[in-house]
C-alpha positions as CSV (number, residue, x, y, z in Angstrom):
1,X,24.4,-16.1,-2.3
2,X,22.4,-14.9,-4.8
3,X,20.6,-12.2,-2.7
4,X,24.0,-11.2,-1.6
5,X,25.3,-10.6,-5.1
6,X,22.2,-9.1,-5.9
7,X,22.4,-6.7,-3.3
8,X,26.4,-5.8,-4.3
9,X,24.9,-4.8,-7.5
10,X,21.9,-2.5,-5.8
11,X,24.1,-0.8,-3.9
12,X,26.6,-0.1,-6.3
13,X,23.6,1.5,-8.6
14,X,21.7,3.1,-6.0
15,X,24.9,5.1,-3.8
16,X,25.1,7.1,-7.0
17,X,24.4,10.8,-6.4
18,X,21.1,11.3,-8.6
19,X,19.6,8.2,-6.8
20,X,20.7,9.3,-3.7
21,X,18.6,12.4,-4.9
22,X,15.5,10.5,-6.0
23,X,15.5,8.7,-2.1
24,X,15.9,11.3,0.0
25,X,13.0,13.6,-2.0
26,X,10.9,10.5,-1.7
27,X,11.3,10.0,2.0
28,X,10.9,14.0,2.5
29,X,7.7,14.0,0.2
30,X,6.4,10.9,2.1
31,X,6.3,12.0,5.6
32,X,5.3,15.0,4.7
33,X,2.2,13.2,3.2
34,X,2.0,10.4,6.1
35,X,1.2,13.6,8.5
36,X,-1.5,15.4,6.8
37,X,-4.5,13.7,7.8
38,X,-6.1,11.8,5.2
39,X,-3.4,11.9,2.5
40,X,-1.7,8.9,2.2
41,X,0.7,7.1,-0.1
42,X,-1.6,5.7,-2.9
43,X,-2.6,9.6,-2.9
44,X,1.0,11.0,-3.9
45,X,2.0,8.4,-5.9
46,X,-1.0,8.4,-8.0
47,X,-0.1,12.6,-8.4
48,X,3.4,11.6,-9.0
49,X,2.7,9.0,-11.9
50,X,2.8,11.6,-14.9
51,X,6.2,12.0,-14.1
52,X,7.0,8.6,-15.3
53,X,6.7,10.1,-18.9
54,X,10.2,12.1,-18.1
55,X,12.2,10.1,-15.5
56,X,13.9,6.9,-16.1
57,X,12.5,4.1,-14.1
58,X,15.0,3.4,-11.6
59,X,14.5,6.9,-10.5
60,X,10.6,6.8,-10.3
61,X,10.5,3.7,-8.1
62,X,13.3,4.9,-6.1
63,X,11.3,8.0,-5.0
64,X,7.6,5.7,-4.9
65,X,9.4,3.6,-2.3
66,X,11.0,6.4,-0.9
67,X,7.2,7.9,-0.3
68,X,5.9,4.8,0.7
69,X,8.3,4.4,3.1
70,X,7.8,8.3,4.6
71,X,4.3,7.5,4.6
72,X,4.5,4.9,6.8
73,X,6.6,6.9,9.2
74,X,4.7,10.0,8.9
75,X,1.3,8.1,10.1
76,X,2.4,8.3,13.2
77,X,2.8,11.9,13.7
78,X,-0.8,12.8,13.1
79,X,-1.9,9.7,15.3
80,X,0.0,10.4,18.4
81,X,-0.1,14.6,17.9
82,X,-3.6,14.9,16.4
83,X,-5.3,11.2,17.7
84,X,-6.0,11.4,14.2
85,X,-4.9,8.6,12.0
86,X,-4.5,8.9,8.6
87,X,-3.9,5.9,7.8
88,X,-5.8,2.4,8.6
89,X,-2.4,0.8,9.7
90,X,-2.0,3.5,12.4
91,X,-5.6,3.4,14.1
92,X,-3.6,1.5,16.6
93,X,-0.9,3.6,17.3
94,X,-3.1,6.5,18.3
95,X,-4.8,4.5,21.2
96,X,-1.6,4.6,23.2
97,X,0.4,7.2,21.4
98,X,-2.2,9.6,21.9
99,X,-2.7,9.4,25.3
100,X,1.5,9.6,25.9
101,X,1.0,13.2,24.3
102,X,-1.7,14.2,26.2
103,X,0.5,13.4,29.3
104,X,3.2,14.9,28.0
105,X,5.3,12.0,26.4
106,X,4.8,13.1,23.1
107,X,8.3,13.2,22.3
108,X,9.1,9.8,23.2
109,X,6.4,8.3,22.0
110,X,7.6,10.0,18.1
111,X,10.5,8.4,18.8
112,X,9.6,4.9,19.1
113,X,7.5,4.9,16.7
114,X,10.2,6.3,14.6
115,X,12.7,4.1,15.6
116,X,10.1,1.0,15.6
117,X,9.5,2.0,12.0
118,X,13.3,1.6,11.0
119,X,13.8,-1.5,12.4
120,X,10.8,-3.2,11.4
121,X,11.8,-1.5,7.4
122,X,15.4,-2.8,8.0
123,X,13.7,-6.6,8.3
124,X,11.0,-6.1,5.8
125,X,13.9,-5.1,3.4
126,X,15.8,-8.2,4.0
127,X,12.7,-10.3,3.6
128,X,12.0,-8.9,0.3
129,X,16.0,-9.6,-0.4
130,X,16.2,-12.9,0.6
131,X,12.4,-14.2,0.3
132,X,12.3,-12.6,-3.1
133,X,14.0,-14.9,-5.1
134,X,12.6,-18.2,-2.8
135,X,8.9,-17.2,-4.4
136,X,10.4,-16.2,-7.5
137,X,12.0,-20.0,-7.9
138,X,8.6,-21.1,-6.8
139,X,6.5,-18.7,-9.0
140,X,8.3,-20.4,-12.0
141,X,7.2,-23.7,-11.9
142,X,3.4,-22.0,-12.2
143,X,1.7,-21.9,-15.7
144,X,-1.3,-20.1,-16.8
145,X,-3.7,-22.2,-14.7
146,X,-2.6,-21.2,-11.7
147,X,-1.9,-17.6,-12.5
148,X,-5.6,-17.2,-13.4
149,X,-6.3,-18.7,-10.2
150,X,-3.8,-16.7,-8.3
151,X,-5.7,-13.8,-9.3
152,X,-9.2,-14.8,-8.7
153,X,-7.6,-15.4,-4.9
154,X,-6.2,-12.0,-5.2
155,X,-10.0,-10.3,-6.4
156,X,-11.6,-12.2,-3.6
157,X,-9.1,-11.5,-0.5
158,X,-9.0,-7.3,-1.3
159,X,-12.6,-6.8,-2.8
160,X,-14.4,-9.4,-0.7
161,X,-12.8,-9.9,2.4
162,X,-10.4,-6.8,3.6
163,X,-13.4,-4.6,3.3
164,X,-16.4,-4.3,5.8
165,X,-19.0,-5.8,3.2
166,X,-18.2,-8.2,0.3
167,X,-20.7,-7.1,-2.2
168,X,-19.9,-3.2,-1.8
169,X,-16.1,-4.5,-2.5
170,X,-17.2,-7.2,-5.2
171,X,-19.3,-4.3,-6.9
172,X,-16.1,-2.3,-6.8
173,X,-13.8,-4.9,-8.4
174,X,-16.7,-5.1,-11.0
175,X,-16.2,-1.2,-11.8
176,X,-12.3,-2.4,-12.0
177,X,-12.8,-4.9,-14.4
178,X,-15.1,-2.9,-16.9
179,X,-13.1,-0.3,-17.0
180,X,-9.6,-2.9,-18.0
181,X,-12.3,-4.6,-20.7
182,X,-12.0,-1.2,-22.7
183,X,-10.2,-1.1,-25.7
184,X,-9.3,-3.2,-28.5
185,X,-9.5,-7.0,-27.6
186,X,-5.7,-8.3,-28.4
187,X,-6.9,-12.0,-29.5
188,X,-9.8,-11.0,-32.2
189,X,-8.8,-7.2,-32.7
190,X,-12.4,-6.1,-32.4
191,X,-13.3,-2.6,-30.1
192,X,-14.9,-3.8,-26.8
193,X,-17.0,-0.9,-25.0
194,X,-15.6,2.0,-27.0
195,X,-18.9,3.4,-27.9
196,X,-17.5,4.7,-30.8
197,X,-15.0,7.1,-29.1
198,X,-11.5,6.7,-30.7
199,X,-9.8,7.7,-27.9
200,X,-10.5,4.2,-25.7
201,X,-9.1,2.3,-28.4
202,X,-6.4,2.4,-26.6
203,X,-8.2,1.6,-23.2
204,X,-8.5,3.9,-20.3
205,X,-5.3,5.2,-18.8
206,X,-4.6,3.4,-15.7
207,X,-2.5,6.2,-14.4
208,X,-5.6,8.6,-15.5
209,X,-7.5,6.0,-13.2
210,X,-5.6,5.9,-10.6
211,X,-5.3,9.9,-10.3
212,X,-8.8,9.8,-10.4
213,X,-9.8,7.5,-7.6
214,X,-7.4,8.5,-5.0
215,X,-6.5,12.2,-5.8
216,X,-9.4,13.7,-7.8
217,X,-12.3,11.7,-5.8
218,X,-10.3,11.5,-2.1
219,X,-9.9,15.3,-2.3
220,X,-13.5,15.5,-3.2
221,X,-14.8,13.5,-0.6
222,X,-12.3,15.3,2.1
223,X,-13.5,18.8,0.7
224,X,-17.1,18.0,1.3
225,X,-17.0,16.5,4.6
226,X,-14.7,19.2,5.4
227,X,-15.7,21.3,8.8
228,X,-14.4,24.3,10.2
229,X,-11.7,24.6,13.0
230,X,-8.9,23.6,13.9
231,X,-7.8,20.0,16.0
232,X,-5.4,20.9,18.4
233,X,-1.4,20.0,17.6
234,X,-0.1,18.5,21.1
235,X,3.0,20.1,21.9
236,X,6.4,17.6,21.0
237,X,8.8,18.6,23.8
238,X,12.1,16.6,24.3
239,X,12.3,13.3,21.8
240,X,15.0,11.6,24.0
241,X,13.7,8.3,25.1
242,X,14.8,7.0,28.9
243,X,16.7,4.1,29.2
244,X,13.3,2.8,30.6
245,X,11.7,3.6,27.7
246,X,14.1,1.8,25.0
247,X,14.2,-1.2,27.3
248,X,10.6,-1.4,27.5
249,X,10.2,-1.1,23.7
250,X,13.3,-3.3,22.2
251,X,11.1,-6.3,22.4
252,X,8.3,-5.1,21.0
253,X,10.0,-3.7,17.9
254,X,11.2,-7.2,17.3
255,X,7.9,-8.9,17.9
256,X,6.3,-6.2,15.6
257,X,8.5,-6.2,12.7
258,X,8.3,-10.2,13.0
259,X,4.6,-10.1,13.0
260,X,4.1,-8.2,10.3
261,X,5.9,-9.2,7.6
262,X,4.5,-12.5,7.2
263,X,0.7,-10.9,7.2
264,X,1.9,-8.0,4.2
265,X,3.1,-11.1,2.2
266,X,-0.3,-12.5,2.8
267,X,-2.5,-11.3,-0.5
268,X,-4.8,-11.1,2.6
269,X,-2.4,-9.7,4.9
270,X,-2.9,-5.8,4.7
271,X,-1.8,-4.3,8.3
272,X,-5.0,-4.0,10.3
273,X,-4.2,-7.1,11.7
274,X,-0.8,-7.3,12.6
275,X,-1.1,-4.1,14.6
276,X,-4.3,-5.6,16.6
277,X,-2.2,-8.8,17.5
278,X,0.6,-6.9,18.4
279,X,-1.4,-4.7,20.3
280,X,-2.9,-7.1,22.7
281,X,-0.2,-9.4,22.3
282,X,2.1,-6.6,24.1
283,X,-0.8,-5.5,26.5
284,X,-0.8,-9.7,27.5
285,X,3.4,-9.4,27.9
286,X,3.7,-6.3,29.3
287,X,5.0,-5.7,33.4
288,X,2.2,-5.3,36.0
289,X,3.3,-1.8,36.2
290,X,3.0,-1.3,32.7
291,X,0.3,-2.9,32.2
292,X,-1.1,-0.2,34.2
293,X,-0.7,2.7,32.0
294,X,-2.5,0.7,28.8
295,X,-5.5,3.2,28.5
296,X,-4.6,5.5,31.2
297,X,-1.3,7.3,30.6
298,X,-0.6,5.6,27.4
299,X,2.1,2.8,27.6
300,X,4.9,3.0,25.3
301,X,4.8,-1.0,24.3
302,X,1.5,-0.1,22.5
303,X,3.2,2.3,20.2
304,X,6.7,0.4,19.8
305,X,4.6,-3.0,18.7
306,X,2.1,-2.0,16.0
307,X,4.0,0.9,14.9
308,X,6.8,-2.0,14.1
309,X,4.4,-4.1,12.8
310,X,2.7,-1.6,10.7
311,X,5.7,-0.9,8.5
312,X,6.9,-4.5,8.1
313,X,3.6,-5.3,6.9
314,X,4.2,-2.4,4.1
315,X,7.2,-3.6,3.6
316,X,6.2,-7.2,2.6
317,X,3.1,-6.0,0.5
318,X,6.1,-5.6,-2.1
319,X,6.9,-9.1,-2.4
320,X,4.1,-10.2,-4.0
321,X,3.7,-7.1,-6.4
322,X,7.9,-7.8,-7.7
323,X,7.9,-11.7,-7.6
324,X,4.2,-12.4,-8.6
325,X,2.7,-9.0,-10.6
326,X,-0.2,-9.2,-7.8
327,X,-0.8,-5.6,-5.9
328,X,-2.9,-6.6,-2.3
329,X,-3.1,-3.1,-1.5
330,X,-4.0,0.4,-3.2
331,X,-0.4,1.6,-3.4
332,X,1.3,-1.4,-4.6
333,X,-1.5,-1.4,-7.4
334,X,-0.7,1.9,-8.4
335,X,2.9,1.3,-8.4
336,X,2.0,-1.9,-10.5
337,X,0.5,0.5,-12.9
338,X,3.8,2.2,-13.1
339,X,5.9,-0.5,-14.0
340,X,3.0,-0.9,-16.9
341,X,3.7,2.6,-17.7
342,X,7.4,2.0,-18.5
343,X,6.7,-0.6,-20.1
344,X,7.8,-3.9,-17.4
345,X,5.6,-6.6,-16.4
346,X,6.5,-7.4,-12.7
347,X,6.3,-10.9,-11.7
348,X,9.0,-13.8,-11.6
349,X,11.0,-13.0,-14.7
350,X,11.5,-9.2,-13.3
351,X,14.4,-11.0,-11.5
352,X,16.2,-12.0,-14.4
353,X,15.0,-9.5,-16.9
354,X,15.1,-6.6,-15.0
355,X,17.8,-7.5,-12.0
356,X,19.6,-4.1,-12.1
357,X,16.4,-2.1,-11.5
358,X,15.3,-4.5,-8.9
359,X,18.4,-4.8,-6.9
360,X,18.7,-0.7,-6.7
361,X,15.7,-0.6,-6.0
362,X,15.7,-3.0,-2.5
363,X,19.1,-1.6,-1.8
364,X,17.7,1.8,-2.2
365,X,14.9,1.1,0.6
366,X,17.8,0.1,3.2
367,X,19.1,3.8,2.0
368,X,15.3,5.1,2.7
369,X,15.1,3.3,6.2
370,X,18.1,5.4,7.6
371,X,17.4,8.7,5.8
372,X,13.8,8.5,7.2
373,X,15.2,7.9,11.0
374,X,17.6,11.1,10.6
375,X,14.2,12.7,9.2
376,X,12.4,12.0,11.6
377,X,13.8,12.6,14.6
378,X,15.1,16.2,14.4
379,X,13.3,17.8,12.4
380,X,9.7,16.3,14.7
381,X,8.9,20.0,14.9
382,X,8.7,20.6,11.2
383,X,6.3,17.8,10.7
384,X,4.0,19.2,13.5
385,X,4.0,22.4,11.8
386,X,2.8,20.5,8.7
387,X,-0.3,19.7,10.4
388,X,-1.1,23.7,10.3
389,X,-1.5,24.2,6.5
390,X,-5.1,24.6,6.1
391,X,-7.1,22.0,4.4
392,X,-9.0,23.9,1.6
393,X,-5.5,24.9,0.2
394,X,-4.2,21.9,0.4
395,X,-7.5,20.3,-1.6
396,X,-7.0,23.0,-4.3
397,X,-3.8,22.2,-4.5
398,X,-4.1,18.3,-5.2
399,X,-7.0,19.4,-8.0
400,X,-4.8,21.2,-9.8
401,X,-2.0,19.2,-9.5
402,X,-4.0,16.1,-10.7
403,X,-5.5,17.9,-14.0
404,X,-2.4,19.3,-15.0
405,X,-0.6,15.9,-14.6
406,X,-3.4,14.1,-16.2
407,X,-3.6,16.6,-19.3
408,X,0.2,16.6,-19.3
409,X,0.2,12.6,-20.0
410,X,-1.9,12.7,-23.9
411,X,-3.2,16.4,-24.1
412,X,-6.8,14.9,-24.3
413,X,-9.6,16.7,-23.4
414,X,-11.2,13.2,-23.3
415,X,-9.1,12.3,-21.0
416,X,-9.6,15.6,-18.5
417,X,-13.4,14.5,-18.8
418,X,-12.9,10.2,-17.8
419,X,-11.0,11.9,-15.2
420,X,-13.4,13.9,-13.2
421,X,-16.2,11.5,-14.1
422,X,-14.6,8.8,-12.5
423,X,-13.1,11.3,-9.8
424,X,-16.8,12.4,-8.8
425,X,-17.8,8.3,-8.7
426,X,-15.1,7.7,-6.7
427,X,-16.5,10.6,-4.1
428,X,-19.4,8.9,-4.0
429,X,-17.9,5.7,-3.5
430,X,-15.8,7.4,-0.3
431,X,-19.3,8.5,0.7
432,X,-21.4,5.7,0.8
433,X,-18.6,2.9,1.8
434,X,-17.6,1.5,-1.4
435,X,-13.8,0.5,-1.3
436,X,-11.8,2.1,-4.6
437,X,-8.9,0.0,-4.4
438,X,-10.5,-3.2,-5.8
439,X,-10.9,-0.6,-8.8
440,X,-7.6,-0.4,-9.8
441,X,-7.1,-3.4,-9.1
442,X,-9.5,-4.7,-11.1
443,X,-8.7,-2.7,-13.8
444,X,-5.1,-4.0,-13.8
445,X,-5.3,-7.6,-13.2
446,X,-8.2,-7.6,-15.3
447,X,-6.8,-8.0,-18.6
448,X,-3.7,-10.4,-17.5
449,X,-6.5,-12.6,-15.8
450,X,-7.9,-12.5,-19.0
451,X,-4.9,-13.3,-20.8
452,X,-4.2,-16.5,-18.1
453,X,-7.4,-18.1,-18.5
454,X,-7.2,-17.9,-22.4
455,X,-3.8,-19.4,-22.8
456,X,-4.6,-22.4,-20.1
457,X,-7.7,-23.2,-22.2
458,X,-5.7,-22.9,-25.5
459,X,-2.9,-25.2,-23.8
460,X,-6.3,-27.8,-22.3
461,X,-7.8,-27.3,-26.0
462,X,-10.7,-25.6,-24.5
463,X,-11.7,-27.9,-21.7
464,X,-12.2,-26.1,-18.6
465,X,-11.3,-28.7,-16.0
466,X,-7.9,-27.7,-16.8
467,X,-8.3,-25.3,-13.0
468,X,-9.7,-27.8,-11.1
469,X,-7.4,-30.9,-12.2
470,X,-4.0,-29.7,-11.8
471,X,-3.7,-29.4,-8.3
472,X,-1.8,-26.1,-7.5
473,X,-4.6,-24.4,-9.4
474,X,-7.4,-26.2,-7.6
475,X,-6.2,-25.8,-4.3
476,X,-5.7,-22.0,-4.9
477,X,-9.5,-21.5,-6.1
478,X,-10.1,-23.7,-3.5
479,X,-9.0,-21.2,-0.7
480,X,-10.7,-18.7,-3.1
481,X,-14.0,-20.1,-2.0
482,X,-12.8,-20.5,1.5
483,X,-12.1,-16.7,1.8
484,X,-15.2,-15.9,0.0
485,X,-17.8,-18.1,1.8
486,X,-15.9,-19.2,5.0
487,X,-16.6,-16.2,7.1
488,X,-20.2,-15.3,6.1
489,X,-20.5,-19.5,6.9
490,X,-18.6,-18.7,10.5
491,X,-21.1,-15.4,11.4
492,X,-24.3,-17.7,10.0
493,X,-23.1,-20.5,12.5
494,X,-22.6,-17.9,15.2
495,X,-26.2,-16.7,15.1
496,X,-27.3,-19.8,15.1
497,X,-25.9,-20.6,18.3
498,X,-26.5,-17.3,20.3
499,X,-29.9,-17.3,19.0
């Protein structure tokens, strides 16, 4: 009942005409983004976070989700027209999709994916409506002990074990939680790692951060691995899907959008993995015949699936970042950073405290989910066009976006100079395999980890036991370790018995 009345309210907020506005810019800007190669969403919205300075913050997250959303959709364009992915979450979609355009199914295979990506939205939205408030109930009866532990769980699941090699992603988080140790320290008031400059008294921006790390150095590291010529655009031809072709994908929409959703929750989750097991898990179900055209002519099961599965995963990375304050991915830490920036703490109270601006905003991403479907689908030609613009303008473009954003913000020269510092470190990071979203997220949870373990040893009058004895918090460290040490314990066991 309470999601119900909740959602009443959101809709009543966000069928006004300016956030109306804000949606539908935010879906065009996202899949505009989701189909240049190598731009994603943590990109844009890291660009768009100056403007959170001038618009009010209904609006802002209204078009962040709206460009979230896009993105999502927009992947699949460059995978199936390009074989290109730009995004991790759509490496799967381009093994079948791909091959359907090179046989001439390009259009059909746009429009499952398309259509795959509204439904699996349209469940993800209802999960974060109606799980919302289940984890919220839940996330109240937590105190500081388990907070700090809920982090720790959350540095080790996205620096240690998303990543191809724990220490290059521990190192990062280690960057992240430098950089939030700047400033002055709130419980003694002294200057920590200032080095006499009074412009970090403040701390280092965290939108200057994140502009840095995923506009500034990503544009870097594209520019320089940059190489001549052009991939060829596969032609689109006719979108309309046969009545063979929707039958053979209604299931696996469902399946996909019911995979996923649970894994995005996940601070683990991320959607690598629910578009693998919905992969193969479609491959296993499909028809003899169908079966047939897995790796050959490109079956359309394989895009219908993970495509689903894809966006329901991106949908359910929100419910952790709105009920709990913890971001397990790059955009949801940016967009963490955000609700910083305006001055809200996300986490169980945003509920209560902030219900209007929640509400809009979930009702808002059902708006999204049917705008990006009437996107999508006719104007498919427009997007492939997109994929024309050539990539040196486009680089320049971000670059000059970012430092006029950035200067825009504090009109510090200081600022312009952390910015391409830790823009050029990030390009190396890009370069030699070092993740950058344990950075930000570092840098963000940082501080409140900080603040978590300080009040539980206040409350335990300084006896740190407190996180092993009450048993919520020991059992979350506990799958800390787990996540940590379990799977380097699994490969040493494996070697052990091969060799």
């Amino acid at each position: 009942m309470e999601s119900i009345e909740g959602l009443a309210l959101g809709f009543g907020h966000a069928l006004t005409l300016q956030n109306l506005g804000w949606a539908l810019l935010g879906c065009f800007l996202g899949t505009a983004i989701g189909v240049l190669p190598g731009i994603g969403p943590a990109l844009t919205i890291a660009l768009l976070l100056p403007i959170t300075f001038s618009v009010s913050a209904t609006g802002a997250f209204i078009l962040f989700c709206g460009v979230f959303y896009g993105a999502m959709y927009g992947g699949s364009t460059t995978s199936i027209l390009l074989n290109t992915p730009g995004e991790s979450g759509s490496i799967i979609t381009a093994l079948e999709g791909a091959k359907m355009a090179k046989h001439g199914r390009a259009g059909p295979a746009l429009a499952t994916a398309a259509i795959g990506s509204f439904v699996a939205g349209t469940v993800g939205t209802l999960g974060i409506a109606f799980i919302g408030p289940l984890i919220v109930d839940l996330a109240l009866q937590l105190g500081p002990a388990e907070y700090f532990a809920l982090m720790v769980l959350c540095f080790v699941t996205v620096s240690a074990v998303l990543g191809g090699s724990a220490l290059r992603g521990l190192t990062s988080l280690g960057l992240g939680l430098l950089l939030g140790l700047v400033g002055i320290d709130l419980q003694t008031g002294q200057p920590r790692l200032t080095f006499g400059v009074p412009e970090l008294l403040d701390g280092v921006n965290v939108v200057l951060v994140a502009v840095a790390l995923f506009a500034v150095g990503e544009t870097l590291h594209l520019a320089w691995r940059h190489m001549e010529g052009k991939a060829e655009v596969r032609q689109v031809g006719s979108i309309m899907m046969s009545r063979s072709d929707v039958k053979r994908s209604f299931w696996p929409w469902i399946r996909g959008a019911g995979l996923g959703f649970p894994f995005g929750v996940l601070p683990a989750g991320g959607t690598e993995m629910p578009t693998m097991l919905s992969y193969y898990a479609e491959k296993k179900l499909a028809s003899p015949e169908a079966r047939k055209e897995f790796g050959t002519t490109g079956a359309i099961e394989g895009v219908a699936g993970p495509e689903a599965a894809n966006n329901a995963a991106a949908a359910g990375i929100l419910v952790p970042m709105l009920t709990l304050g913890l971001p397990t991915s790059a955009t949801a830490a940016i967009m963490l950073s955000a609700f910083q920036s305006y001055g809200i703490q996300p986490g169980p109270l945003l509920f209560t405290t902030q219900a209007e601006l929640v509400w809009t905003l979930i009702a808002s991403l059902f708006i999204a989910n049917v705008m990006l479907v009437v996107l999508n689908l006719p104007l498919v030609g427009l997007w492939a066009r997109i994929l024309k613009i050539p990539q040196p303008q486009l680089y320049a473009g971000i670059l000059v976006f970012a430092t006029i954003g950035t200067y825009g913000i504090s009109n510090s020269v200081i600022d312009l100079v952390l910015l391409y510092v830790i823009g050029i470190i990030a390009m190396f990071m890009r370069r030699f395999d070092f993740p950058v979203a344990p950075v930000v997220i570092g840098m963000i949870l940082g501080p409140m980890a900080e603040q978590a373990m300080r009040q539980a040893l206040t409350i335990s009058q300084g006896d740190w036991s407190t996180f092993v004895t009450r048993p919520a918090s020991a059992v979350i460290l506990a799958l800390a370790v787990v996540a940590l040490a379990g799977p380097r314990l699994y490969g040493a066991w494996v070697r052990r018995v091969a060799g």
